[in-house]
N, C-alpha and C positions, 0 to 999 in steps of 0.2 A: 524765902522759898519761891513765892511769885515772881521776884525778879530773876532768880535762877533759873525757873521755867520759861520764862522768857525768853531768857538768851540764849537757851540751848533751842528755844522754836525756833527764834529767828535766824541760829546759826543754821540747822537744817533745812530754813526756807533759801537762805542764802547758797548752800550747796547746791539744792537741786536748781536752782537758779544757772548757778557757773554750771551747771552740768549740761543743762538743757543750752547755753550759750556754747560752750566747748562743743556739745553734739554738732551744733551748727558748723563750728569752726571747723572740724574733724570732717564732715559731710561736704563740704566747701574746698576744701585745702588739699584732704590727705590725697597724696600722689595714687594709690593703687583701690579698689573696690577692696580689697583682703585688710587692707589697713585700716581703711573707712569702717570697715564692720565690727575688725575688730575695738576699735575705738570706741565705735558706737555702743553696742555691749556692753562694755566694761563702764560705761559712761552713766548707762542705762539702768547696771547691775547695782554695781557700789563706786556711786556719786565720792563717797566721802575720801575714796584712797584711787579714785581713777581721776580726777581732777585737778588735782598737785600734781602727779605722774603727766597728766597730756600739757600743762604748761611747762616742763623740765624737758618731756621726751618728745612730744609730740609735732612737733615745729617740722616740716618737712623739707623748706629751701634755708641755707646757711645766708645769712643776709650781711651783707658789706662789702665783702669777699671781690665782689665784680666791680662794685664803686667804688673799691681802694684800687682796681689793677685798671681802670678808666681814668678817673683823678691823679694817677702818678705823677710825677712830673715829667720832661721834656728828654730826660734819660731813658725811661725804660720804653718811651711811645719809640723813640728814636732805638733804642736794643731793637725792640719788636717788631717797628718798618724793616729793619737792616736786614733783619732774618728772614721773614718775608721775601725779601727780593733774594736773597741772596741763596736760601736753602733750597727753592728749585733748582738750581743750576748740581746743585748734587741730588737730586731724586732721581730713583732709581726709576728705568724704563720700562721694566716689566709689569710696574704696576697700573700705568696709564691705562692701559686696554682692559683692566679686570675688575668690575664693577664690584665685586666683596671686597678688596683691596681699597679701592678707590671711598668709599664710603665708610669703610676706616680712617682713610686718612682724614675725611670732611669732619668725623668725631673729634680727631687728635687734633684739627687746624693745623696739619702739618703733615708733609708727604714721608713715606719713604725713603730712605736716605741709603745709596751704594755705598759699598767700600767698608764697611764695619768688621773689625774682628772680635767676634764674640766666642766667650769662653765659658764653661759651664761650670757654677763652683759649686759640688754636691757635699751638703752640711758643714758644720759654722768650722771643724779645723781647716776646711780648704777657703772656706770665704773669709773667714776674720786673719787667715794667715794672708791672705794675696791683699785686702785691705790695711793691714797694719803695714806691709810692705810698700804697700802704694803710699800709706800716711809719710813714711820716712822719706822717699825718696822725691818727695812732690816743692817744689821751687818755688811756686809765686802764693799760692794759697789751697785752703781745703776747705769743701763744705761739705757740711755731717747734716744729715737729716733723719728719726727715728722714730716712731712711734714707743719705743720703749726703751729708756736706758738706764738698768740698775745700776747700783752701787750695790758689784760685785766683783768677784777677782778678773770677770770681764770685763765692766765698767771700768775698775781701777785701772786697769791697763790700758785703753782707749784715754784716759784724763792723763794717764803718765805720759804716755805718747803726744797726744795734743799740748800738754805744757813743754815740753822740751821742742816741737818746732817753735812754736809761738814764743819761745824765748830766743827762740834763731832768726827770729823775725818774719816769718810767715803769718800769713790774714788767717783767718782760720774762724768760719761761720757754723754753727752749730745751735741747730733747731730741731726741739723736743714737742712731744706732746704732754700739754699741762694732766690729763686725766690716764695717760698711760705712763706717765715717768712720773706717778703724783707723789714716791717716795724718792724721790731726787733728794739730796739734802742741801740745806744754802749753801752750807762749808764746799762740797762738790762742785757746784757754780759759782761761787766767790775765787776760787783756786783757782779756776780759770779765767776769770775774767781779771785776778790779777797777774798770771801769765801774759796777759794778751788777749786772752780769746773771748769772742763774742758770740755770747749765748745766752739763745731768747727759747719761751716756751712758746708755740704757736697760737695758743690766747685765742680758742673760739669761743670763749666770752667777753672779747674785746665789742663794742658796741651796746649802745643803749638795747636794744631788741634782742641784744644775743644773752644778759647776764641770767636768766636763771635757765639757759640752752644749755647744759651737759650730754648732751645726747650725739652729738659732731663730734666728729675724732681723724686728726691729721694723722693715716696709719702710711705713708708712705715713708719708706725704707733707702735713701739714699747717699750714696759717698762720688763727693765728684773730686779729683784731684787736676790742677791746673787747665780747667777746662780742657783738659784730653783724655782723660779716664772716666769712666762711671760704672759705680756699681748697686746694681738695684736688685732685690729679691725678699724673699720672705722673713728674712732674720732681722730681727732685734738687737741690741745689746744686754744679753744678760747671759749668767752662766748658764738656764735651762738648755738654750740653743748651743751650749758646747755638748750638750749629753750628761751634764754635771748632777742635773736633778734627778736622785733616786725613784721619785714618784712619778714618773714619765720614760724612765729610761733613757735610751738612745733616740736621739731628737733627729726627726727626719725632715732638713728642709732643703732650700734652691734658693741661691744668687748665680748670679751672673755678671761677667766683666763686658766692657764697652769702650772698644776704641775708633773714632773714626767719626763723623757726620751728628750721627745720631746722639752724640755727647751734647752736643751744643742744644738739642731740642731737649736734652735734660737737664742741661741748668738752668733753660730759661723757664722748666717748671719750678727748679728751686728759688730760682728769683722772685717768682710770684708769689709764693708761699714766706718769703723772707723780707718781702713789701707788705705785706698783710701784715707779719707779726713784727717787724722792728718800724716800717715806715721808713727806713732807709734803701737805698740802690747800692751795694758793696762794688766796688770797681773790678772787673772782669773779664777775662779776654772772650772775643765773640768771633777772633775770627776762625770760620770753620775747618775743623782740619781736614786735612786731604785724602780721599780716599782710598782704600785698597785696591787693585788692582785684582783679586781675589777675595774681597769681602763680600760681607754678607748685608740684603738687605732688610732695614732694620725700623721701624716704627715706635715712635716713644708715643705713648696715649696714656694723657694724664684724666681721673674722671674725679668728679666731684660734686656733693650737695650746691655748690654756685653754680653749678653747668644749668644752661637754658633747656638742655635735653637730659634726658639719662641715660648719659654717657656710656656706663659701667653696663648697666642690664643693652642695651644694643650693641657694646662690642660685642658679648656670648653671643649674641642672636645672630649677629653678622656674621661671627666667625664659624659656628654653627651651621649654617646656612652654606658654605664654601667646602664645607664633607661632601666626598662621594666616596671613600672608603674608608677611612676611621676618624673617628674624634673620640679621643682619649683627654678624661677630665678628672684633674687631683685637685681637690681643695678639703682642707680641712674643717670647714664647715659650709654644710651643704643642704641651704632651702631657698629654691631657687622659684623665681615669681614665673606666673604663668606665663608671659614668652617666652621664658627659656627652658621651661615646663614643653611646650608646645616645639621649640625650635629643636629639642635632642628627641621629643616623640617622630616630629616629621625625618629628623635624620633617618634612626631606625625605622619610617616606613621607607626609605629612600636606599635602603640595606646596606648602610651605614654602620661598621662595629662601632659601637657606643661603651666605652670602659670609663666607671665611677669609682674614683679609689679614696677611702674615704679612712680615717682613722679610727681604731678599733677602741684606743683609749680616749672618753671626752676628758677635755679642760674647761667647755661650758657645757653646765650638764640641759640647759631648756637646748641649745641648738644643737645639740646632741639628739637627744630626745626628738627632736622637730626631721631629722633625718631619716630616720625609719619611715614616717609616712611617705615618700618617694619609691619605698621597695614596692608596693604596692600601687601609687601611681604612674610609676613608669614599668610595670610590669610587661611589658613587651619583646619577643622577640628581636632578638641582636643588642638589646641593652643589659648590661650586667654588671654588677656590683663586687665591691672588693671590701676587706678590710684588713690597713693593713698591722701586723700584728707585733712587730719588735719592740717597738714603742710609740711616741707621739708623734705624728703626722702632721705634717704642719706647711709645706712646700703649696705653691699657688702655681699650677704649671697646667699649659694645653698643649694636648698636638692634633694636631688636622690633617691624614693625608701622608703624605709623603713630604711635605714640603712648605708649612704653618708651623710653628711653635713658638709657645705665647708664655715667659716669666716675668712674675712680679710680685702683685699688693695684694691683689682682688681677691677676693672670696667668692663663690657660688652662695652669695646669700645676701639679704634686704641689705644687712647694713654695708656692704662693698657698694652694692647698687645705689644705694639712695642716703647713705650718712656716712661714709668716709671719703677722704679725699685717699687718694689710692694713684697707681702708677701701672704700669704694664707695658713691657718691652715685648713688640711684635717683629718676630724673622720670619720673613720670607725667604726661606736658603733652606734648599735640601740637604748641605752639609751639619748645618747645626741641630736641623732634625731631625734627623740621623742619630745624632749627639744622644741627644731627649729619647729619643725612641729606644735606644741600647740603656740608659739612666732607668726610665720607667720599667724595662723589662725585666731588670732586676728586682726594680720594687714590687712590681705584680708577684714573683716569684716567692715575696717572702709576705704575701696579703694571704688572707682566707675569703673566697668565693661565698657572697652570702645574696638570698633571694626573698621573696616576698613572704617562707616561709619564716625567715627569722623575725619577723614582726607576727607571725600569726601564731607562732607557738606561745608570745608571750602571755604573761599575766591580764588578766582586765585593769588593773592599776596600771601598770607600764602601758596599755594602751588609752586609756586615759592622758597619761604625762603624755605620749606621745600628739595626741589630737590638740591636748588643750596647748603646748609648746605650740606645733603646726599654726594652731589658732593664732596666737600672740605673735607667733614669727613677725608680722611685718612691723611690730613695736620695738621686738628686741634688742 
């Protein structure tokens, strides 16, 4: 009995130990004061279940990520000089002069690019129909990038497809995420890989420092076919995003197609993402293709837990920033850290229409919950709120103005900001947002207008879940 007392003292000394060492780390490290606190708290509260938690979650920079894309070999330094020199000679002109532009580009390390013809593909029968069409008809090779790919009558058909070029003898790369595809089966990737195809999970617990990190998640979304197409947005492969899942309904999201410039600054994200996880350079064409003559100008901005900055929360701020008559914001999950808290208040003092379209149905019920407290933080004149109501909402889409609009990866929330690697296609063309702006008006039309009263009619428990989510947000 004295020995068992023992060891339950010493284990409790030993907790509060790691706890009060973790406080340090947390107070030291974490990126935001919101994070720090709430870390600290919970570190403070109960030692015994906040302590496992902040060595799995709590890590804030993704580590190796930048020393495998330094360390490369003599290939990809030489890809990346190439580009360099050669991607100015197609940037587009009109952005030189425009400081919100220009300071985007300095995020992406890469300018604006003319000539792009960009297409809008509104939910997954127009996006998985013009990408399976692109998979067939693609000559030298394809690279698949996902944050999520079931093994479902979606999935099957994306692996029937990929094995039948790949037995036609096309390259064919395909990079998943281990903790979003965690029900991949081996059979699934064996099949391919004895087709031909090579396929890696992106492995952000490759390194000594990273294995007990689950908290990093490669959520970018991408299909390049022979370095002349790309297609990047918010879909997955899975049946939900055909509208197939009863429990969600009709699945509301946004890809987009890419011809022209701006392809080549997306695969050389793909590359760098397929240097991390295989250690291999795949052979690829780099040279850029040639402009439209009626394209659109087009910005690839890849952001990510290795970026030196945060990337992801100073694009919103930037782009933000560049409103003088609307900025219109869909993300499906919406808690957004205090500059961009700050950068859509100063909009609407700046009498900026501010429209928040946010999904009525959650699929995460804490960042759900965490969303209500904004009706009430951003309670301001010319900012207003939507929800919209046919089904699940899910589309990552801005528009700025007359003449910004912004699809991708990102989310309005901590983890797009500061723990996903994420993707985001910037136009600068009045034509395609234009596009977006007729897209969005529809969906505004089938949302429900909701205000700072639908958080105050609720219950004191719902308001509670709503503060304490708020709270935890920057761990989430």
């Amino acid at each position: 009995m004295d020995t068992l007392l023992f060891m339950l003292s010493l284990a409790v000394l030993l907790f509060h130990i790691a706890g009060v060492l973790s406080l340090i780390s947390a107070l030291m490290t974490t990126r935001t004061p919101q994070g720090a606190i709430a870390w600290s708290m919970s570190l403070i509260t109960f030692p015994y279940l906040a302590v496992p938690l902040y060595w799995i979650f709590g890590r804030n920079k993704f580590r190796g990520y930048v020393d495998a894309r330094r360390k490369g070999n003599d290939v990809i330094h030489g890809i990346t000089r190439g580009l360099q020199a050669s991607i100015p000679t197609v940037r587009s002109p009109g952005t030189e002069t425009n400081p919100h532009l220009t300071g985007l580009e300095a995020l992406a390390r890469m300018p604006f690019t003319r000539g792009n013809k960009v297409d809008l593909l509104v939910d997954g029968e127009a996006t998985f129909r013009a990408i399976f069409e692109a998979i067939d008809r693609a000559k030298e090779y394809i690279l698949i990038e996902f944050f999520i790919i079931h093994e479902d009558d979606l999935g099957r058909e994306l692996h029937r497809r990929l094995q039948a070029r790949a037995r036609n003898g096309l390259r064919i790369y395909v990079l998943y995420d281990e903790v979003g595809s965690h029900g991949l089966s081996e059979e699934y990737r064996r099949s391919l890989r004895e087709a031909g195809v090579d396929i890696r999970p992106f492995d952000t617990r490759k390194g000594l420092l990273n294995r007990l990190q689950i908290n990093f998640r490669n959520h970018r979304k991408i299909v390049i076919i022979d370095g002349k197409e790309a297609y990047v947005g918010g879909h997955n492969v899975g049946d939900e995003y055909m509208g197939r899942d009863p429990s969600f309904g009709p699945w509301r999201d946004t890809h987009a197609s890419f011809r022209g410039p701006s392809v080549t600054a997306t695969q050389l994200v793909f590359l760098e993402d397929w240097h991390w996880a295989a250690g291999t350079v795949p052979e690829l064409r780099w040279d850029i293709p040639e402009p439209a003559e009626d394209g659109a100008d087009i910005l690839t901005l890849p952001s990510g837990p290795a970026d030196k900055l945060e990337t992801c929360s100073l694009m919103f701020v930037n782009i933000l920033h560049t409103a003088r008559k609307r900025a219109w914001i869909v993300s499906p999950y919406f808690v957004p850290d205090l500059d961009v808290i700050s950068a859509i208040q100063s909009a609407a003092l700046r009498g900026v229409e501010v429209r928040i379209m946010l999904p009525l149905k959650p699929d995460h019920l804490m960042v759900y919950l965490a969303s209500f407290a904004y009706l009430a933080v951003l309670d301001l004149p010319g900012i207003r709120f939507f929800r919209y109501e046919p089904g699940f909402l899910h589309q990552k889409v801005l528009l700025i103005d007359d003449h910004l609009a912004a699809v991708g990866t990102a989310n309005a929330d901590n983890r797009s900001f500061r723990l996903n690697f994420e993707i985001t296609m910037l136009a600068a063309d009045r034509g395609f947002a234009g596009q977006v702006e007729s897209m969005l008006k529809e969906d505004f039309s089938r949302c429900r207008e909701v205000d700072r009263s639908d958080y105050d009619r609720r219950s004191l428990l719902f308001k509670l879940g709503v503060k304490a989510s708020r709270l935890l947000s920057p761990i989430l």
